[in-house]
C-alpha beads as a LAMMPS data file, in Angstrom:
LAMMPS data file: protein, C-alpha beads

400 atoms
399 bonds

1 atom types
1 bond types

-500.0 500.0 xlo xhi
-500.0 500.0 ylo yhi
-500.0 500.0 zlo zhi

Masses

1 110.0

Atoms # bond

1 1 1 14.020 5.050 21.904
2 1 1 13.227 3.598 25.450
3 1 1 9.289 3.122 26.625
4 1 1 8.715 6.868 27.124
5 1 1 6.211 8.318 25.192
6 1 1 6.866 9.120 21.872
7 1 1 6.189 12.507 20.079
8 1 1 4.041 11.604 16.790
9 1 1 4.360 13.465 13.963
10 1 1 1.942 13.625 10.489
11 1 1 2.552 14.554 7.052
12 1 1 -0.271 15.146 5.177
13 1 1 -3.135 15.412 6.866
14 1 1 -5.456 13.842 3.919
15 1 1 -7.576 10.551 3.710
16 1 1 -5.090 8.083 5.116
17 1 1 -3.829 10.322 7.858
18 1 1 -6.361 8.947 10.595
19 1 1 -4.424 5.696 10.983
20 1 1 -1.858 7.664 12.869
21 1 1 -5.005 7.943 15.716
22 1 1 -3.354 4.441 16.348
23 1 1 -0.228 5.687 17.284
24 1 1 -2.543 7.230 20.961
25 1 1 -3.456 3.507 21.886
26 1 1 -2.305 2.543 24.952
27 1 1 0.109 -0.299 23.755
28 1 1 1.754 2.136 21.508
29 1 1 2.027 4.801 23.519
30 1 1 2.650 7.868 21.328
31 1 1 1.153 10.965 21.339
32 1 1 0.525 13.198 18.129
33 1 1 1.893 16.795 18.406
34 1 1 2.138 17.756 15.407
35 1 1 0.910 18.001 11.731
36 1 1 2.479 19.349 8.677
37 1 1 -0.067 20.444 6.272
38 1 1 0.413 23.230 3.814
39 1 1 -2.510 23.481 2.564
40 1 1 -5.103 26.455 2.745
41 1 1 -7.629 24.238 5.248
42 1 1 -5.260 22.588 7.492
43 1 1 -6.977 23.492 10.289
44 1 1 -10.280 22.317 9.377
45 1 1 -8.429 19.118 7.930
46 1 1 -6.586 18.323 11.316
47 1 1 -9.768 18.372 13.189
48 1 1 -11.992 16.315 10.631
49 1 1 -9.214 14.015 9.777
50 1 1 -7.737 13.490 13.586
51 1 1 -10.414 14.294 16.078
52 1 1 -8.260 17.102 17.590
53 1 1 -8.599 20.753 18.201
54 1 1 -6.231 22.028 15.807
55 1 1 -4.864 24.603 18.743
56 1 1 -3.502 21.869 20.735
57 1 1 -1.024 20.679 17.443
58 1 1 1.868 22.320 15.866
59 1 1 0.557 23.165 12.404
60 1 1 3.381 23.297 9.860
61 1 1 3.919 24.281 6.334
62 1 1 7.264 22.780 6.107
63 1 1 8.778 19.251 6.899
64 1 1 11.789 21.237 8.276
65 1 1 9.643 23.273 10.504
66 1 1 7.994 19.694 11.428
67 1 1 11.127 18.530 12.495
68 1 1 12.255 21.616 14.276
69 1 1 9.366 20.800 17.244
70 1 1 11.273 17.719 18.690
71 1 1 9.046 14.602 16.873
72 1 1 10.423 11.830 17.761
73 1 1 8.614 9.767 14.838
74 1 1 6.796 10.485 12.084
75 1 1 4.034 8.979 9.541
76 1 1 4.010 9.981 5.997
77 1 1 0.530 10.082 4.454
78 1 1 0.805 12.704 1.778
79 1 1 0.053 12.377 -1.892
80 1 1 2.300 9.817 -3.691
81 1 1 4.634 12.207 -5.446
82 1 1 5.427 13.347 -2.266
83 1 1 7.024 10.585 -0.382
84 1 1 10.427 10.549 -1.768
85 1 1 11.609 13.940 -0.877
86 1 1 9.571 14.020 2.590
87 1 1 10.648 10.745 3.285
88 1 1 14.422 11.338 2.817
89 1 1 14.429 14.693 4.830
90 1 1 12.934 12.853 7.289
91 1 1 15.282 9.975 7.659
92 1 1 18.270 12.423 7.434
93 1 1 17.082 13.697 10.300
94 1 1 16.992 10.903 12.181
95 1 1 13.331 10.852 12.761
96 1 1 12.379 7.406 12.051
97 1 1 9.298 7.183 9.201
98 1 1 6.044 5.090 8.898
99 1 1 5.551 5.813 5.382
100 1 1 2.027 4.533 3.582
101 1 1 2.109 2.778 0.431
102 1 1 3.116 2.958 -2.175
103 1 1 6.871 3.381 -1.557
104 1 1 7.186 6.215 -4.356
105 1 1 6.337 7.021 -7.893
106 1 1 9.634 6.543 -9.688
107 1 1 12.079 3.906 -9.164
108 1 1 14.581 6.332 -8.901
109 1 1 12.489 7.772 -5.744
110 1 1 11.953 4.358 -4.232
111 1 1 15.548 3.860 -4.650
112 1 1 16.655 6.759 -2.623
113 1 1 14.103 6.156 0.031
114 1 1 16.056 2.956 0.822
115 1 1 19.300 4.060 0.096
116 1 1 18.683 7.187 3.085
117 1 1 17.244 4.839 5.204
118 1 1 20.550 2.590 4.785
119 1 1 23.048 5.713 4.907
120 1 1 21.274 7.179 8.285
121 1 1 20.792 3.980 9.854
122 1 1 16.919 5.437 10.413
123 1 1 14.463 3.267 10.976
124 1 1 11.823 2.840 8.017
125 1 1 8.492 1.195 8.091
126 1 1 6.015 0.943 5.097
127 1 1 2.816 0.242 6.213
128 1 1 1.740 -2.338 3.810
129 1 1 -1.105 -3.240 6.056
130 1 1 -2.061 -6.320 3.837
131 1 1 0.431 -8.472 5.141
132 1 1 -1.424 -8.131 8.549
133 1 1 -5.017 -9.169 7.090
134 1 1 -6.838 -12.018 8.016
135 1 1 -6.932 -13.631 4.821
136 1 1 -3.760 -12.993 3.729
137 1 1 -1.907 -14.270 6.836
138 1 1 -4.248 -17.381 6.937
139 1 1 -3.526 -17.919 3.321
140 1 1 0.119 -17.798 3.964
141 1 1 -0.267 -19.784 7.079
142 1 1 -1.827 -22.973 4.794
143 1 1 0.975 -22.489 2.071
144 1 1 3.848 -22.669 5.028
145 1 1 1.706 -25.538 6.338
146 1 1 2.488 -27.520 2.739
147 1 1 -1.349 -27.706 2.397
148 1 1 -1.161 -27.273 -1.302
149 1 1 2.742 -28.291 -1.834
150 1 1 5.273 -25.752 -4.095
151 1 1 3.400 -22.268 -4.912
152 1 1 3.561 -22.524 -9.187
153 1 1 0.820 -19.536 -9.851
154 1 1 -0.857 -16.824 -8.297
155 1 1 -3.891 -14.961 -9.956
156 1 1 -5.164 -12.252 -8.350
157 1 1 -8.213 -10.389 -9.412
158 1 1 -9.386 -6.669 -8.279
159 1 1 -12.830 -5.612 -8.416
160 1 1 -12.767 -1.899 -7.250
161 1 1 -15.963 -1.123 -7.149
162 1 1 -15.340 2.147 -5.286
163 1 1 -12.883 3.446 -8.207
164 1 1 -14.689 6.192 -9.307
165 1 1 -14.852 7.806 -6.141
166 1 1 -11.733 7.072 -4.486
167 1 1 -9.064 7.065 -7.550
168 1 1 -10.746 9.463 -10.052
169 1 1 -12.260 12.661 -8.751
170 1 1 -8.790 14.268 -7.044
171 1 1 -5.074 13.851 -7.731
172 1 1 -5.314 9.968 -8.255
173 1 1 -6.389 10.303 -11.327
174 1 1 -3.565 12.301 -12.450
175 1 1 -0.209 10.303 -14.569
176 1 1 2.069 13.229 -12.418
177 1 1 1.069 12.684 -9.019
178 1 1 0.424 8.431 -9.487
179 1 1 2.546 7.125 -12.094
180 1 1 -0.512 5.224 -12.415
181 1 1 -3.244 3.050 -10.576
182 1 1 -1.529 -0.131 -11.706
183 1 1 1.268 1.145 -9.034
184 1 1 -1.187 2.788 -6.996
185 1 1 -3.231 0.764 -6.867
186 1 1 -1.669 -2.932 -7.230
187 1 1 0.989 -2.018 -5.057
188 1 1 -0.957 -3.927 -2.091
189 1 1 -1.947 -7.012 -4.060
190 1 1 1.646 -7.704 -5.709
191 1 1 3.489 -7.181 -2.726
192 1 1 0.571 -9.842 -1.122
193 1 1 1.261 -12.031 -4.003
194 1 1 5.780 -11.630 -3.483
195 1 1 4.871 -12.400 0.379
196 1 1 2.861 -15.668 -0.547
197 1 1 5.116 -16.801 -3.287
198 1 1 8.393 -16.042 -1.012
199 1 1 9.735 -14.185 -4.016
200 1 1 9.840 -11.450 -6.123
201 1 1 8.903 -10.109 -9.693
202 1 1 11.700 -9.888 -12.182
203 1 1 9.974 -9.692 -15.613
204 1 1 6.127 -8.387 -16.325
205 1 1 4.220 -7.725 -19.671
206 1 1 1.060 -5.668 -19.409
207 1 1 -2.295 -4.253 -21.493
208 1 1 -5.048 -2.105 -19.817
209 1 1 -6.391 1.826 -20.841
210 1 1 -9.054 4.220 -20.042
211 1 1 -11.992 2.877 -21.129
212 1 1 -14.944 4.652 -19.171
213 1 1 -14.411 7.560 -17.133
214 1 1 -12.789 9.565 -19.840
215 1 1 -16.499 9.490 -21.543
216 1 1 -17.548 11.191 -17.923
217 1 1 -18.264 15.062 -19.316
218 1 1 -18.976 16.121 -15.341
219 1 1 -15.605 17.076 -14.402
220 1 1 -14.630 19.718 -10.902
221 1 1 -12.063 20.466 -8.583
222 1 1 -11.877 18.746 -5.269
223 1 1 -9.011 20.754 -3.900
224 1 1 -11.221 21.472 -0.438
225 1 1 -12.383 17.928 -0.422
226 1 1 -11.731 14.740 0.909
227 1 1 -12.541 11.407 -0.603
228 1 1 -14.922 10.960 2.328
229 1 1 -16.978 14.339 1.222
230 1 1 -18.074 12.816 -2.301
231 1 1 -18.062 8.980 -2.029
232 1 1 -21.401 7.320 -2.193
233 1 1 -22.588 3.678 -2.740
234 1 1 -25.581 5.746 -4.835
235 1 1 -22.652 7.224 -7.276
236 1 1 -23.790 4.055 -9.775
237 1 1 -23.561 3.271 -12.723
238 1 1 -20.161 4.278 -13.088
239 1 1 -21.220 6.525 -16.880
240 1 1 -23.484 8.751 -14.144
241 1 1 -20.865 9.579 -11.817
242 1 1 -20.397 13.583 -11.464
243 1 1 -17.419 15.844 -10.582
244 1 1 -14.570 13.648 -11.430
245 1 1 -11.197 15.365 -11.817
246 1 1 -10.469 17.828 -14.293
247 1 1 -7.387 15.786 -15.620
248 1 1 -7.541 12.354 -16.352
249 1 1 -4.756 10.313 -17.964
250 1 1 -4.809 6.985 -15.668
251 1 1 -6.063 3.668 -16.875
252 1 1 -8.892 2.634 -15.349
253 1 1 -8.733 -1.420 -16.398
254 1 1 -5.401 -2.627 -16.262
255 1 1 -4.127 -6.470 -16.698
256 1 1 -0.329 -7.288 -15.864
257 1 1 1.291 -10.844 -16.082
258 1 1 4.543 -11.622 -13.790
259 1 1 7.413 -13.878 -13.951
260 1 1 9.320 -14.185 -9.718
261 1 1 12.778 -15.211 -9.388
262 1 1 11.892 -18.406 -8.012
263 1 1 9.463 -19.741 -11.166
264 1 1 6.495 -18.324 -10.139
265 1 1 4.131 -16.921 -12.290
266 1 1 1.801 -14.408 -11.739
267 1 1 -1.257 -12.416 -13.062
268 1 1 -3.108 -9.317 -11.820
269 1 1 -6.637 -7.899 -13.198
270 1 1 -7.801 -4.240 -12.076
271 1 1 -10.720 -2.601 -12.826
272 1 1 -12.300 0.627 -11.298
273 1 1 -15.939 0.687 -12.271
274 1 1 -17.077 -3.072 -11.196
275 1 1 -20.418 -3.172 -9.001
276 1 1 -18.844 -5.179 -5.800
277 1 1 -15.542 -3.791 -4.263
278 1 1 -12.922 -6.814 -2.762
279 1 1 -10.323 -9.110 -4.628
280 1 1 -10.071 -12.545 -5.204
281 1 1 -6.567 -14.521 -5.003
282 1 1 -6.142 -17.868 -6.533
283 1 1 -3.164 -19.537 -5.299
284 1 1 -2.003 -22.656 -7.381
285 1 1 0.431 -25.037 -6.219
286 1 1 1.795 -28.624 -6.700
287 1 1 -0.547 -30.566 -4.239
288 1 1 -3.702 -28.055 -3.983
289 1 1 -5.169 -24.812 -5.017
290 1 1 -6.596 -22.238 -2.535
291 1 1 -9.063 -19.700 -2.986
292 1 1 -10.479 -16.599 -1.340
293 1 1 -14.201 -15.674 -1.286
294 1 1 -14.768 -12.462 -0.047
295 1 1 -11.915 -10.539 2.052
296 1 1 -12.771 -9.409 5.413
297 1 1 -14.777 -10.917 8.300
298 1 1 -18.316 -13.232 6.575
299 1 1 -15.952 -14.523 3.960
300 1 1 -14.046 -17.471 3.289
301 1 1 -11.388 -19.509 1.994
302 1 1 -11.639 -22.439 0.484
303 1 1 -8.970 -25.315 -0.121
304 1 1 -8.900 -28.032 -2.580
305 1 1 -6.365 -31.193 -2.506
306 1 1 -8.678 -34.243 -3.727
307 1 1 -9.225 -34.435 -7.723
308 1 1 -12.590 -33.669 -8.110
309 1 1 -14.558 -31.991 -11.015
310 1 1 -16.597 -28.603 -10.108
311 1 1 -17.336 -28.375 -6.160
312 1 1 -17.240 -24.849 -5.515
313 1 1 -17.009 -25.111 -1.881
314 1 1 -13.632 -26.940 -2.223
315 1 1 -12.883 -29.745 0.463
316 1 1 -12.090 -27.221 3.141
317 1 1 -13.704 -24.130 4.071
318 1 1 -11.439 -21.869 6.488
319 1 1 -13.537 -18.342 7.567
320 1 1 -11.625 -15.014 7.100
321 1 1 -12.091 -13.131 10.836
322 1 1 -11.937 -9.531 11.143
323 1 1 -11.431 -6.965 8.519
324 1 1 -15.171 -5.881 8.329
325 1 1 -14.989 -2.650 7.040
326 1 1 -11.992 -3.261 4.870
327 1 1 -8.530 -2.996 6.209
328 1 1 -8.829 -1.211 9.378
329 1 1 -8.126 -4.255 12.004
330 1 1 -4.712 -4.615 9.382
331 1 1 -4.189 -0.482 10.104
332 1 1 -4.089 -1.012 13.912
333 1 1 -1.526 -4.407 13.657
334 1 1 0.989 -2.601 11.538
335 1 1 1.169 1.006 13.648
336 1 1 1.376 -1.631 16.730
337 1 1 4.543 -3.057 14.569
338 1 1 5.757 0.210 14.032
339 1 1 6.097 1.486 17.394
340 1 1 7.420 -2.191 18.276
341 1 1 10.183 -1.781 15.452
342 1 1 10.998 2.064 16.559
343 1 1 11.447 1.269 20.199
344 1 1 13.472 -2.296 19.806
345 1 1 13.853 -3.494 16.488
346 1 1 11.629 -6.366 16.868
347 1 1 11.070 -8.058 13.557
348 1 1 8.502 -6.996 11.318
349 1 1 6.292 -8.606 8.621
350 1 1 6.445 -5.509 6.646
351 1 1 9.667 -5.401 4.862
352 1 1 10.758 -1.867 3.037
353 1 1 12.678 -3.899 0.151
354 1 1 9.383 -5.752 -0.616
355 1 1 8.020 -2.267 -0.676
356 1 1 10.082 -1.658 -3.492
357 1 1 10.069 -4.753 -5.651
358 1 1 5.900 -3.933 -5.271
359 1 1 6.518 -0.299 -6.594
360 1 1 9.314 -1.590 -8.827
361 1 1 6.737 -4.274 -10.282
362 1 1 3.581 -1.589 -10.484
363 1 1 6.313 0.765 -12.550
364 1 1 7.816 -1.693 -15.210
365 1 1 4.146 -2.933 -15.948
366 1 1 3.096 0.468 -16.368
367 1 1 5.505 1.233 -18.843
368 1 1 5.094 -1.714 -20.847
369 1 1 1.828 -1.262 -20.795
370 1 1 1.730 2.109 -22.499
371 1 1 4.536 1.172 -25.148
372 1 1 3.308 -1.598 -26.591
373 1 1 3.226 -4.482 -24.271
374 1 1 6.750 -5.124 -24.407
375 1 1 8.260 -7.049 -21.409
376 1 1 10.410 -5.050 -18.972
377 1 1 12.896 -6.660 -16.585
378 1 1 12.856 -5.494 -13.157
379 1 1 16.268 -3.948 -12.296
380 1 1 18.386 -5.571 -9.769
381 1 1 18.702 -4.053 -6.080
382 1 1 21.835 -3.025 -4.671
383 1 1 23.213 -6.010 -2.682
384 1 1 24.186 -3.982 0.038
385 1 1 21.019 -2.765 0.448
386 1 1 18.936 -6.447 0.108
387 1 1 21.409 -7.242 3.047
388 1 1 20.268 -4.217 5.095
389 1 1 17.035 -4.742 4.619
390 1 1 16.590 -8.575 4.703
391 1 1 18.692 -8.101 7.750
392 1 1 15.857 -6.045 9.443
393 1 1 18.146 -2.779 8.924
394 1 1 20.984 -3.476 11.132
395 1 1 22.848 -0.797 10.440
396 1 1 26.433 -2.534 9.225
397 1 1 29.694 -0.377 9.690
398 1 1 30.008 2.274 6.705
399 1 1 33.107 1.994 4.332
400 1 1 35.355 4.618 5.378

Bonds

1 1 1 2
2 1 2 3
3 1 3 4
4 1 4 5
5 1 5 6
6 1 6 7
7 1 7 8
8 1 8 9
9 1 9 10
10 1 10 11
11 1 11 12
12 1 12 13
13 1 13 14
14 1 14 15
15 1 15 16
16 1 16 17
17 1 17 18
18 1 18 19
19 1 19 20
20 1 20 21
21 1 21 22
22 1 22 23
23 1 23 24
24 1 24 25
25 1 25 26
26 1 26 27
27 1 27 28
28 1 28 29
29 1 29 30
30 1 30 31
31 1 31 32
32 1 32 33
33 1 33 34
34 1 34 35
35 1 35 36
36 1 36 37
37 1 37 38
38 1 38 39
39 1 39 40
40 1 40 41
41 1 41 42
42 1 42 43
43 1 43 44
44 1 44 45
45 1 45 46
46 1 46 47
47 1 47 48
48 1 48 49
49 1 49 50
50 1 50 51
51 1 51 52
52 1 52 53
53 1 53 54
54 1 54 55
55 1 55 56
56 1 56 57
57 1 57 58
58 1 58 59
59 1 59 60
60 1 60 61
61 1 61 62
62 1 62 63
63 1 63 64
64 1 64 65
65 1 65 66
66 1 66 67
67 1 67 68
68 1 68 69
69 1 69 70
70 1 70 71
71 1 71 72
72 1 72 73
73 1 73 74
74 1 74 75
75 1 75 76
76 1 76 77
77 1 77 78
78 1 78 79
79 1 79 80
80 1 80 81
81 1 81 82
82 1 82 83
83 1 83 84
84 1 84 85
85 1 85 86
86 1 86 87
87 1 87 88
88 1 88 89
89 1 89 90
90 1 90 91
91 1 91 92
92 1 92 93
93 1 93 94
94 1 94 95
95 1 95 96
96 1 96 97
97 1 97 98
98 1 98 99
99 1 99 100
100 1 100 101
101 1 101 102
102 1 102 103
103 1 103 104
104 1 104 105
105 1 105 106
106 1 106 107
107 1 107 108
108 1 108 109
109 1 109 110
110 1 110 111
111 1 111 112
112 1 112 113
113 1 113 114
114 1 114 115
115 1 115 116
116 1 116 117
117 1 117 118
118 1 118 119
119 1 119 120
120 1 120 121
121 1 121 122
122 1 122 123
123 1 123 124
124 1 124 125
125 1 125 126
126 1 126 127
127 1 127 128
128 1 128 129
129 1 129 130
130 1 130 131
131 1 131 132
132 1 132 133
133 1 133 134
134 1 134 135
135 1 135 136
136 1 136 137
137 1 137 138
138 1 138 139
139 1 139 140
140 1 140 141
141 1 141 142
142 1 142 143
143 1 143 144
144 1 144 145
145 1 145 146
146 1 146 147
147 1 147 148
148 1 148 149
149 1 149 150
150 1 150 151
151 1 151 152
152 1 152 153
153 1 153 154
154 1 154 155
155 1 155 156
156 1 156 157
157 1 157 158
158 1 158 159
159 1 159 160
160 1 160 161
161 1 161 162
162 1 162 163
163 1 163 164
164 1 164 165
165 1 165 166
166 1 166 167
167 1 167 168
168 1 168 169
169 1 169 170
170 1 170 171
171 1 171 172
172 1 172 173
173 1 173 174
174 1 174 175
175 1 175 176
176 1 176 177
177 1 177 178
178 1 178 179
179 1 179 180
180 1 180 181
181 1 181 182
182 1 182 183
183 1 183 184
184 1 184 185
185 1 185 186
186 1 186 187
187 1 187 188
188 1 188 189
189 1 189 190
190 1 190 191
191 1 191 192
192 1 192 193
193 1 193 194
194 1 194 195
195 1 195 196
196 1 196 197
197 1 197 198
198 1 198 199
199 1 199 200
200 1 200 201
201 1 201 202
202 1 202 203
203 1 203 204
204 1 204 205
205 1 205 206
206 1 206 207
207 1 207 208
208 1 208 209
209 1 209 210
210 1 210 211
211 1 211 212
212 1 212 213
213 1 213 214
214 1 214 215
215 1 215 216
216 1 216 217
217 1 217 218
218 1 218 219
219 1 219 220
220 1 220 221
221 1 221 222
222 1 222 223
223 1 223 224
224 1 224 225
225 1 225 226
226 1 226 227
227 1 227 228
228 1 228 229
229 1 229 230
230 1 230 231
231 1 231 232
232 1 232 233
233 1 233 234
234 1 234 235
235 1 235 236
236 1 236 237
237 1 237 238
238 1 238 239
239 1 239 240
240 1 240 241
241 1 241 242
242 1 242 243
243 1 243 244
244 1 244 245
245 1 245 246
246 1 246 247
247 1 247 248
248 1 248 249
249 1 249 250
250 1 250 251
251 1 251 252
252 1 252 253
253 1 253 254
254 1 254 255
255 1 255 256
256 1 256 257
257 1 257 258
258 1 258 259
259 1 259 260
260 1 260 261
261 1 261 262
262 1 262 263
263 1 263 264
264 1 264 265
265 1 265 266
266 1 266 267
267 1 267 268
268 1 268 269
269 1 269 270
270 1 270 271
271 1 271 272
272 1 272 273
273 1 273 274
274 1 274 275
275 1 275 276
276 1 276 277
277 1 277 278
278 1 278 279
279 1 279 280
280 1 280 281
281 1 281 282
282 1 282 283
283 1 283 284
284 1 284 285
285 1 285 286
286 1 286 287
287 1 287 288
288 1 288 289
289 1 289 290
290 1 290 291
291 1 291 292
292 1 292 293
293 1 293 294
294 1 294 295
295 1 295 296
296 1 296 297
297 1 297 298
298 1 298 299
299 1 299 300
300 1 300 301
301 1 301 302
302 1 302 303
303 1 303 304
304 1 304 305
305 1 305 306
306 1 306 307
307 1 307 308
308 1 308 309
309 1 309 310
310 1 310 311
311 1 311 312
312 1 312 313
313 1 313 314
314 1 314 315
315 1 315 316
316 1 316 317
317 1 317 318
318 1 318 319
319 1 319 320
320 1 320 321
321 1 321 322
322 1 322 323
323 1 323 324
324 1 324 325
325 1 325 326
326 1 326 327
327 1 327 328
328 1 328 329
329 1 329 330
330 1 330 331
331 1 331 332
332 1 332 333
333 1 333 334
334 1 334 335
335 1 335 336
336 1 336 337
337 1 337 338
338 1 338 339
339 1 339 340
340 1 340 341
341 1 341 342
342 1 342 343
343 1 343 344
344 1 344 345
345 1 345 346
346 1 346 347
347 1 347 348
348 1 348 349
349 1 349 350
350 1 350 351
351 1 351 352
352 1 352 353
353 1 353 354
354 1 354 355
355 1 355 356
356 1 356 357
357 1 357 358
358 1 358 359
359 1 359 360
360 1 360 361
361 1 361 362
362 1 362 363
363 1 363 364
364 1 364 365
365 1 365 366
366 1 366 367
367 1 367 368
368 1 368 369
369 1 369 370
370 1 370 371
371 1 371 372
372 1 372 373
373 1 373 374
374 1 374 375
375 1 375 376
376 1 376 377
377 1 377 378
378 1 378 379
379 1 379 380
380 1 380 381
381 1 381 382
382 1 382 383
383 1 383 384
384 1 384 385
385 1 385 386
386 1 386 387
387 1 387 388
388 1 388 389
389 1 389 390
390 1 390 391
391 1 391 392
392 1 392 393
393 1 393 394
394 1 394 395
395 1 395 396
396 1 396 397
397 1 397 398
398 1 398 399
399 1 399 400
């Protein structure tokens, strides 16, 4: 698309939408013109959300009426059930997406997400942001480096402390809109855990259920709210919490194991009502064994490769830099990658097929999960597509 400034626009003007802010850095150069945002307190949303008078945007209903004021890219942050269709109409109108996690719902949505991106030869971007923290990428750095020889396991385990107020007082918390936190959720930390392993997930077995918030009797709607109007660290404990969403059906502990294509094996723990909010990753291989402590800037990681007995400080300590305040440094890195992706098709770390094996993963263990515990294999990907995608979406010459 050349180095002129590019025309930015938003989908959803909700909690994630302020990462598109990123797209007005200099090094980016975009500038956002317009928001689609059908609901009754757009207006009031675009200038809480983005920082802007709401007169100086397009405000749309439609995506078709989005596309109709000449964006020339566009970021996707509406609710989850919603990025399939936007998505696609998007893409088939050649209006290349930054779409946030997860990739979609349904497998059958994340499946046509890739599958328009492929036919239009649009560029797609899913802004798993994780790949560009601190302590993933150092993690990843040390496992490249052969510090702890072949990756064998991965454990990861999620302490979200904050559950109550981010995943269980609006639409989160709802089966329809989510599929369910395990794919809301997890999506982040098993795509992290496919990106250290260099492989995917192609078998899962899972237990988990709603174990404390449906005993919350304080239930309201939200539907002129935004997570940033009700969260509080003084919302403790979790039985005490007020207002949560009139529908709840998601699981709010949820434990999934994982078999990759390469060997690997994998586990992931999730629970919403813990005291302390980050996640731990354990990474287990022939030679060593790393471990995170913390996840943004004050933590660490620590690395063991000496046989020892219990030395909790391991025999290296690495520090995790940046990342304060959670994963906004990460936010900034992948819009950068965006825009560098849109305007040359420079390489990205974020990969749209490992966007779906995430989702894909997050899905199967959901289902299992709720029927029984029975393993589910993860269906295969269209070749064509892996090549597309692993290709960095060089659009290959359609059969005629």
């Amino acid at each position: 698309m050349g180095d002129s400034t590019l025309r930015v626009g938003i989908v959803g003007c909700g909690a994630r939408a302020p990462l598109a802010r990123h797209a007005e850095l200099p090094e980016n150069d975009g500038i956002i013109t317009a928001v689609c945002e059908p609901h009754p307190d757009a207006l009031a949303r675009v200038e809480r959300q983005l920082r802007r008078n709401a007169d100086q945007l397009a405000i749309t209903a439609t995506v078709a009426e989005l596309i109709a004021t000449g964006i020339d890219v566009a970021f996707v942050t509406s609710p989850d059930d919603t990025h399939a269709e936007v998505t696609c109409e998007l893409l088939k109108a050649g209006i290349p997406v930054y779409l946030e996690k997860p990739l979609a719902i349904t497998l059958e949505g994340a499946t046509a997400i890739l599958r328009t991106a492929y036919e239009s030869g649009t560029r797609l971007y899913v802004g798993h942001n994780m790949r560009h923290m601190n302590v993933v990428r150092r993690m990843r750095e040390l496992i490249q480096a052969g510090e702890i020889g072949e990756v064998k396991a991965i454990w990861c385990r999620h302490f979200v402390g904050s559950g109550g107020d981010f995943y269980f007082k609006d639409w989160h918390a709802e089966r329809e809109h989510t599929t369910g936190l395990l794919l809301q959720k997890a999506a982040h930390d098993i795509d992290v855990m496919h990106w250290l392993a260099q492989a995917h997930t192609t078998e899962v077995v899972a237990m988990g259920g709603l174990t404390l918030y449906d005993q919350v009797a304080s239930r309201a709607d939200h539907n002129h709210e935004l997570m940033g109007q009700w969260y509080s660290l003084s919302n403790w404990p979790p039985l005490s919490q007020t207002g949560l969403n009139p529908v709840i059906d998601v699981e709010d502990i949820s434990m999934m194991l994982m078999r990759m294509n390469t060997g690997v094996f994998a586990s992931y723990q999730q629970c919403h009502y813990t005291p302390d909010y980050w996640r731990n990753y354990t990474v287990i291989g022939t030679e060593g064994r790393l471990e995170n402590f913390g996840d943004g800037e004050g933590g660490h990681i620590s690395l063991w490769n000496t046989r020892t007995h219990y030395r909790p400080d391991g025999d290296v300590q690495y520090p995790i830099i940046g990342d304060a305040h959670g994963h906004g440094d990460a936010d900034v890195l992948t819009v950068t990658e965006f825009f560098r992706f849109v305007r040359s098709g420079t390489p990205t770390d974020t990969n749209p097929l490992g966007a779906w094996y995430a989702v894909a993963a997050g899905i199967c263990a959901t289902d299992s999960l709720r029927n029984g515990s029975q393993p589910r294999q993860i269906p295969a990907v269209d070749p064509v597509l892996i090549d597309y995608f692993t290709a960095g979406q060089t659009q290959p010459p359609l059969a005629q």
